[in-house]
N, C-alpha and C positions, 0 to 999 in steps of 0.2 A: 595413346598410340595414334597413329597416322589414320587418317582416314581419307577416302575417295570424295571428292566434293564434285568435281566435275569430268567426263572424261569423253572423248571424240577421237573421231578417225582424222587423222593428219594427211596420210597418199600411201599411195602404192609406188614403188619404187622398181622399175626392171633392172636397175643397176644403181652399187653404192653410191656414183657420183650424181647421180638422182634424187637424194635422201637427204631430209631436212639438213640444213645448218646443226652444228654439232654444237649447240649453246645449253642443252640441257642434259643432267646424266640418262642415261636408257639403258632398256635390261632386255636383253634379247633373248627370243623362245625359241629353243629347236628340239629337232625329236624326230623318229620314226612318223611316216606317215600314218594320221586317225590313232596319232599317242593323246591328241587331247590339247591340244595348244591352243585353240580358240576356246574350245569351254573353258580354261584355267585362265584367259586375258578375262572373259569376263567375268568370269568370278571373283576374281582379282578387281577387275572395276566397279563391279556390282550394278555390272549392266548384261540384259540377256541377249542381246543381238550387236552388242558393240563388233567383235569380230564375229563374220558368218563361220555358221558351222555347217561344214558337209560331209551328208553321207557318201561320199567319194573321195578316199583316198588318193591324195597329191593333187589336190584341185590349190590349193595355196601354192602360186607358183611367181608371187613376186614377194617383194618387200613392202609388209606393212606395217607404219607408224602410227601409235596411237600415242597421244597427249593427253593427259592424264593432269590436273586442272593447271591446265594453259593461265589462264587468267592469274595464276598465284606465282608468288617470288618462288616455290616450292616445286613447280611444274618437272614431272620427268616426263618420259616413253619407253609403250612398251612394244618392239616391235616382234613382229609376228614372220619368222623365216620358212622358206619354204623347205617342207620334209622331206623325208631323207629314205631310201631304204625300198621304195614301193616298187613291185615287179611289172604292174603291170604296164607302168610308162614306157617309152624307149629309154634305152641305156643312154641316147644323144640327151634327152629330156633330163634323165636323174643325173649325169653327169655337168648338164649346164646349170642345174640348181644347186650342184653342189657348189661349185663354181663360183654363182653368183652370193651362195652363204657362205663361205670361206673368205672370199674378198671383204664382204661386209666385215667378219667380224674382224681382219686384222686390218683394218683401215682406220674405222672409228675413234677417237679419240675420247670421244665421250663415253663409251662400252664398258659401263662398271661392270658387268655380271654377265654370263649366259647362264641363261635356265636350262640344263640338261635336261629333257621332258623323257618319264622312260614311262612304261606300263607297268605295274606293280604287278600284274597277274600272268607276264612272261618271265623264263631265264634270261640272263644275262647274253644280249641280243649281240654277238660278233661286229656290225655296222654301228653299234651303240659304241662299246668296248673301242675302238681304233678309233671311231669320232675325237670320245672324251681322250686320247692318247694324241690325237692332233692336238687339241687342244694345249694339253700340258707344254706339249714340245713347240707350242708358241707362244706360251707364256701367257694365254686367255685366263679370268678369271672364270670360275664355274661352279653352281653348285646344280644337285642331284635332285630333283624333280621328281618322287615318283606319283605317277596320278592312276583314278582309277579305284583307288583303294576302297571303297563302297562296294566293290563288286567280290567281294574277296569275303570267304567267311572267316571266322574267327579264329580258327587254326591255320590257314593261307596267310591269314594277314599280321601273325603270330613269328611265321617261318619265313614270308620272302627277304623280308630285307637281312638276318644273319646268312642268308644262303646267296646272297647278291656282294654282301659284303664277305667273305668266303672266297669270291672268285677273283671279286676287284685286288683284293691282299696279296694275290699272284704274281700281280702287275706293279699292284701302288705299293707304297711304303705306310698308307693310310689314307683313310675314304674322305673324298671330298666333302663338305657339310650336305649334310640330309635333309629334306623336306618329305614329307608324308603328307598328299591332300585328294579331297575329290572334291570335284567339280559342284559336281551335284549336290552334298552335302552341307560343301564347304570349309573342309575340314583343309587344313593348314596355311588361309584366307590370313589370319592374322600374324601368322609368325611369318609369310614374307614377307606380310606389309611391314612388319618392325626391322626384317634384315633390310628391306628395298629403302624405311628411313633412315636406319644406322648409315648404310652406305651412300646414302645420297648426302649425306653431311663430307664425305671425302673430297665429295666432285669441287664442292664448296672451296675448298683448302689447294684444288691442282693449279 
């Protein structure tokens, strides 16, 4: 299986037209704000300060790229969107970050994936729900993120995701692909590294 050889920050982006050259595939993270997106980049790269983590909800407030071994024919990124959802900014603040991740991702050419980043230890969050619905009805690909999952005891982490999948069947005709991980643990570290190889063999072939 794929593994992490090398990984660095590439920029921070205030706007799509900003952001690197579209020469390699990249998997974009989005989510509720303090859903976990920097702990899961590095986990993912198996680096502990690659993306900063703060304890301040919506402090991620541009576009950040990270490259992931540059050096090699195999090189992707992963970039790091700003959240979504948080009360305490102005509405002018959440609404120009929505803004600014909306145009990213339907610009990109190179955009294999978005990682729907959700909390494992909330309901099915309304601004989550209409997100992933934008999404569909632009034809983004997507799959379902849930992090956290460490925090959940054995009967919680037993019952959220039939009771998530439950509500999405409402909506969907069926659930977008799953991922179950935590940060902290590590736990689902290898099965996106295998989906982030699989699919980065497509980018190969566009």
């Amino acid at each position: 299986m794929m593994d992490v050889h090398t990984a660095e920050f590439m920029k921070s982006s205030a706007h799509p037209k900003e952001c690197p050259a579209p020469d390699f595939p990249e998997y974009a993270f989005i989510g509720r704000s303090n859903v976990g997106k920097s702990s899961l980049i590095n986990m993912l790269a198996h680096r502990n300060s690659l993306a900063k983590i703060s304890g301040t909800p919506g402090k991620t407030q541009l576009i950040n790229h990270f490259a992931i071994d540059l050096d090699k024919e195999t090189c992707w990124y992963l970039v790091d969107l700003p959240g979504f959802g948080y009360a305490k900014v102005s509405k002018t603040s959440r609404t120009k970050w929505q803004r600014t991740s909306e145009q990213f991702l339907t610009s990109r050419a190179n955009l294999m994936c978005v990682m729907m980043l959700l909390d494992s230890r909330h309901p099915p969050q309304k601004v989550d729900m209409e997100f992933m619905a934008w999404m569909a009805e632009n034809n983004l690909p997507f799959v379902m993120v849930f992090t956290k999952v460490d925090k959940l005891n054995q009967t919680e982490r037993a019952a959220f995701l039939p009771h998530y999948e439950k509500e999405m069947l409402k909506q969907w005709q069926r659930m977008p692909p799953v991922y179950i991980t935590s940060a902290e643990k590590g736990d689902g570290r290898d099965e996106l590294l295998r989906f982030i190889e699989q699919t980065n063999a497509l980018f190969e072939n566009l």
